[in-house]
C-alpha positions as CSV (number, residue, x, y, z in Angstrom):
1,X,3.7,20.1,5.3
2,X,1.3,17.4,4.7
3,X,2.3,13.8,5.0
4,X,2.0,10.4,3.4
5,X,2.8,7.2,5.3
6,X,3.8,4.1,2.8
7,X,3.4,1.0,4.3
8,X,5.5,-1.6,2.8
9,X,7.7,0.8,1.9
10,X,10.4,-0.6,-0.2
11,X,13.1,0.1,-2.9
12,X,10.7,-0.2,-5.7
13,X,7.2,1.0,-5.5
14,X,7.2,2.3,-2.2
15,X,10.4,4.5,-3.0
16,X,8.7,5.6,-6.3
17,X,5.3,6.2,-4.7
18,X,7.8,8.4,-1.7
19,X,9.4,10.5,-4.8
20,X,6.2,11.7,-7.0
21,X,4.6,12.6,-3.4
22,X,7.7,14.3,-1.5
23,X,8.4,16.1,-5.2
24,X,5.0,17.8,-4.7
25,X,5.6,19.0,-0.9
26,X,5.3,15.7,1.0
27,X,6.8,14.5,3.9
28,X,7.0,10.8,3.9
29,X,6.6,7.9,6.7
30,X,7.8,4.9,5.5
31,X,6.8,1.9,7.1
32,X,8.0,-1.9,6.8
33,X,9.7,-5.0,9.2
34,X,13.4,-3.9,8.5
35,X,14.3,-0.7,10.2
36,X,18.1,-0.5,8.6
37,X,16.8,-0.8,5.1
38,X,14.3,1.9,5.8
39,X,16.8,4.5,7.3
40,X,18.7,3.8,3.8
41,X,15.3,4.1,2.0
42,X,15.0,7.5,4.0
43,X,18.7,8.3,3.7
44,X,18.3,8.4,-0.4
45,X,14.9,10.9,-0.2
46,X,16.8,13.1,2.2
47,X,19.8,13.3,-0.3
48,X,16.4,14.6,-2.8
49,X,15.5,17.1,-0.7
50,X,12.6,14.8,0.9
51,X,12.2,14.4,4.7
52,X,11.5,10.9,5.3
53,X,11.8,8.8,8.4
54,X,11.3,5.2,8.8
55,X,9.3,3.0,11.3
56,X,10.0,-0.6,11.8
57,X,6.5,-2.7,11.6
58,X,5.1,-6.3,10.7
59,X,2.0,-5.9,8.5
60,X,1.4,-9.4,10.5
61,X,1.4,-8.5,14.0
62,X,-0.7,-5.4,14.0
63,X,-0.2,-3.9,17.1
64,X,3.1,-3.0,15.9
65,X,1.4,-1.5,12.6
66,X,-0.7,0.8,14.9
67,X,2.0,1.7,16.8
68,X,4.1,3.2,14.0
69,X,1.2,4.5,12.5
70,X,1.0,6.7,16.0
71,X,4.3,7.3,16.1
72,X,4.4,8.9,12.4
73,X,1.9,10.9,13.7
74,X,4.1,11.8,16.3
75,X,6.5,12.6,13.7
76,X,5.1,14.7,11.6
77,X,1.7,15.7,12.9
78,X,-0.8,14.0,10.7
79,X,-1.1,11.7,8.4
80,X,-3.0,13.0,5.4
81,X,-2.5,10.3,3.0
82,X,-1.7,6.6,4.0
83,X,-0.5,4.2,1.1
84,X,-0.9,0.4,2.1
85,X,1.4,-2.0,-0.6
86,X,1.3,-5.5,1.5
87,X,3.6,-7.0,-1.7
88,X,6.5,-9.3,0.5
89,X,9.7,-7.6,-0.6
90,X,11.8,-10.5,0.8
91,X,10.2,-14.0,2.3
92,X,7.5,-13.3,4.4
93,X,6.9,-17.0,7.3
94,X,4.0,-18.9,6.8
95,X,3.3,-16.9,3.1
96,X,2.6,-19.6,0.7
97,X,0.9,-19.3,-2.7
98,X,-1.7,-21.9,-3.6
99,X,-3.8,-22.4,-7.2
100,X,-7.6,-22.0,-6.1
101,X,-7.7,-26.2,-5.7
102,X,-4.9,-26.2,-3.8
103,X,-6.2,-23.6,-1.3
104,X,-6.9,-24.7,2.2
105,X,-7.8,-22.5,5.4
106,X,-4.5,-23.0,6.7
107,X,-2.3,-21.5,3.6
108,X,-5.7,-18.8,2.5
109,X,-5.4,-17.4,6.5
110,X,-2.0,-15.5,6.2
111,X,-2.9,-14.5,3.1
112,X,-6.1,-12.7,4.3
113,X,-4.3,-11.4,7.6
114,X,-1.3,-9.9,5.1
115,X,-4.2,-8.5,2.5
116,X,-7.2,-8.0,4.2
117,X,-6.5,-7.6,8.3
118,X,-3.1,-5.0,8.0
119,X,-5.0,-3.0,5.4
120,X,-8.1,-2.5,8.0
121,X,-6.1,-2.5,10.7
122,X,-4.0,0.6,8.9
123,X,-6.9,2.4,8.1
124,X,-8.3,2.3,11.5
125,X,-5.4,4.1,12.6
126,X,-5.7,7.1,10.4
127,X,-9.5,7.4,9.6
128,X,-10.5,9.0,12.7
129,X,-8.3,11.7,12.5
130,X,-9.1,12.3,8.7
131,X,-13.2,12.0,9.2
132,X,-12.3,14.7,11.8
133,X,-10.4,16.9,9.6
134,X,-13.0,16.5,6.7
135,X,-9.5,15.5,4.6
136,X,-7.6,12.5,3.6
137,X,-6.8,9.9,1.1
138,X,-6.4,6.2,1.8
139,X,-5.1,4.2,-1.1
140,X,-4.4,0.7,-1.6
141,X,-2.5,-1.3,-3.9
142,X,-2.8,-5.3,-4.9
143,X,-2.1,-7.1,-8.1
144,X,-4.0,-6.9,-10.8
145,X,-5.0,-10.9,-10.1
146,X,-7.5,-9.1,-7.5
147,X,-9.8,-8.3,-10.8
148,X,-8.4,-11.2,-12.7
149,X,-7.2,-14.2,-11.1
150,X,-4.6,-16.2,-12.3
151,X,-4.9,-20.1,-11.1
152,X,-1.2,-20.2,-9.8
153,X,-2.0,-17.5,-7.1
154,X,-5.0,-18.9,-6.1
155,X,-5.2,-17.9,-2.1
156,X,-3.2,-14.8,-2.8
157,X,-5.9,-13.3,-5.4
158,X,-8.3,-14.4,-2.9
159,X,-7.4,-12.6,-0.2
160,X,-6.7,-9.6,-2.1
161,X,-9.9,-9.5,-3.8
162,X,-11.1,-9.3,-0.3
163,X,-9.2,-6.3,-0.1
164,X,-10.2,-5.0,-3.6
165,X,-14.1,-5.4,-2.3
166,X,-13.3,-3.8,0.8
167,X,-11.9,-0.4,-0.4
168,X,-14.2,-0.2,-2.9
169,X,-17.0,-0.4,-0.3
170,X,-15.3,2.2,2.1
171,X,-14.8,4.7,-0.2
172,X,-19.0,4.3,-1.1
173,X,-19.0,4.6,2.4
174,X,-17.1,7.9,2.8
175,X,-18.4,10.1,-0.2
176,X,-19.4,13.1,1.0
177,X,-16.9,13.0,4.4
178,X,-14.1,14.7,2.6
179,X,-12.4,11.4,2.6
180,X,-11.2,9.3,-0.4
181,X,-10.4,5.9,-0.7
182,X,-8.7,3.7,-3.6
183,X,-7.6,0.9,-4.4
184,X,-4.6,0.5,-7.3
185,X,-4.6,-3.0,-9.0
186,X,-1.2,-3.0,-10.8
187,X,-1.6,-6.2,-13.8
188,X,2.2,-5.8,-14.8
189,X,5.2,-7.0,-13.7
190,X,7.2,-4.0,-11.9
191,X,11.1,-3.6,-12.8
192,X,12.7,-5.4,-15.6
193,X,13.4,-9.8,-15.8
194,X,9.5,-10.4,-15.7
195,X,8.2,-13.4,-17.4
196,X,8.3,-13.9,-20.9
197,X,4.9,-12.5,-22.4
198,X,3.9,-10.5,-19.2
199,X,4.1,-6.9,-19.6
200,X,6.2,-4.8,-17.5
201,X,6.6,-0.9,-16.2
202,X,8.6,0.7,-14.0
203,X,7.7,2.0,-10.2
204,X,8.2,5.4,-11.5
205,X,5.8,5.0,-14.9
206,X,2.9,3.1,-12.6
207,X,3.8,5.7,-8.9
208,X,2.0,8.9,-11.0
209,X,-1.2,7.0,-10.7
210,X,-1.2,7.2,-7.2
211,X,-0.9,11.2,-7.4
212,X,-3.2,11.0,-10.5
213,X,-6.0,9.2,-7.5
214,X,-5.3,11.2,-4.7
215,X,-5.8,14.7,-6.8
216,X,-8.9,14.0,-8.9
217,X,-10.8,11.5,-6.2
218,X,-12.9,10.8,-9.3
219,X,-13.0,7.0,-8.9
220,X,-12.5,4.3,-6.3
221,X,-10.5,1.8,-8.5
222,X,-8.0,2.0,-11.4
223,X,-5.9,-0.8,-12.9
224,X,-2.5,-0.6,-14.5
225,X,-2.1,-2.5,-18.0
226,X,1.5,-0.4,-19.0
């Protein structure tokens, strides 16, 4: 069985992403700081006929990102696709967002280390295995203020701009290695209650764009509008 590990795994697009991939012969490692809410996360794909397990990480402290990483591997023997979704499903310390003029080193830094270092971090983990295998697909989601920025996230589109450069470049990097990486820009508001104006879309309308990535490999980026 292959196997896709969702870090940040939660009960929106991470359970979503868990469904379209464990429907199509998937097992699933889910990955995120609370290890009860991911055994329930787990419980609900197992009641669907999904195996899933959960492993309790901090996108912030990285060695315990590697570490369930490994032991997902462990697990289930490889990991052939890794999804990384850094969105905070519940307060996150030292997280602040800042307009661009507000922005100082002190509040852009987390920001970078939650965007930018656990995504490289997660990768590193995986990659060597997949270059060996001549198989694999990394993806990577942000908002879609990493293509557009909206002044009231100022240090958060920042950083994950950094992000949105960064996968773009690795998967230049890796053509021709049997290895695909992409990055997801979602420019909606996921669930229902979203600001008035702003466009909205379920996990399970924007989660087939994942699939849609990882089968055709055909381009390193794509944004959801609705």
């Amino acid at each position: 069985m292959p196997t896709i590990a969702i870090t940040g795994a939660g009960p929106g697009m991470g359970l979503a992403i868990a469904r379209t991939f464990g429907s199509r012969g998937f097992d699933v490692a889910l990955i995120a700081r609370s290890k009860d809410k991911l055994d329930t996360l787990a419980g609900q794909l197992g009641g669907e006929g999904i195996t899933a397990e959960g492993f309790a990480a901090d996108i912030m402290d990285r060695p315990s990102l590697t570490a369930a990483l490994e032991a997902a591997k462990s697990r289930f023997g490889a990991i052939d696709v890794l999804e990384y979704s850094p969105a905070p499903h519940s307060p996150v310390p030292e997280i602040i967002i800042a307009a661009p003029s507000e922005s100082t080193v002190e509040n852009l830094q987390p920001q970078i280390e939650y965007y930018l270092y656990g995504a490289v971090e997660a990768a590193r983990a995986v990659l060597p295995s997949m270059r060996e295998a001549g198989a694999g697909t990394l993806l990577f989601t942000t908002g879609g203020g990493s293509v557009d920025p909206l002044p009231m996230l100022g240090n958060v589109n920042a950083a994950a701009a950094a992000l949105r450069n960064w996968v773009i470049n690795l998967n230049k990097e890796l053509t021709g290695s049997g290895v695909y990486a992409g990055h997801v820009a979602i420019g909606v508001w996921i669930g229902e209650g979203g600001p008035e104006g702003i466009p909205s879309a379920t996990p399970e309308q924007i989660a087939h764009l994942y699939w849609e990535l990882h089968e055709a490999r055909d381009r390193a980026e794509a944004v959801f509008t609705g």
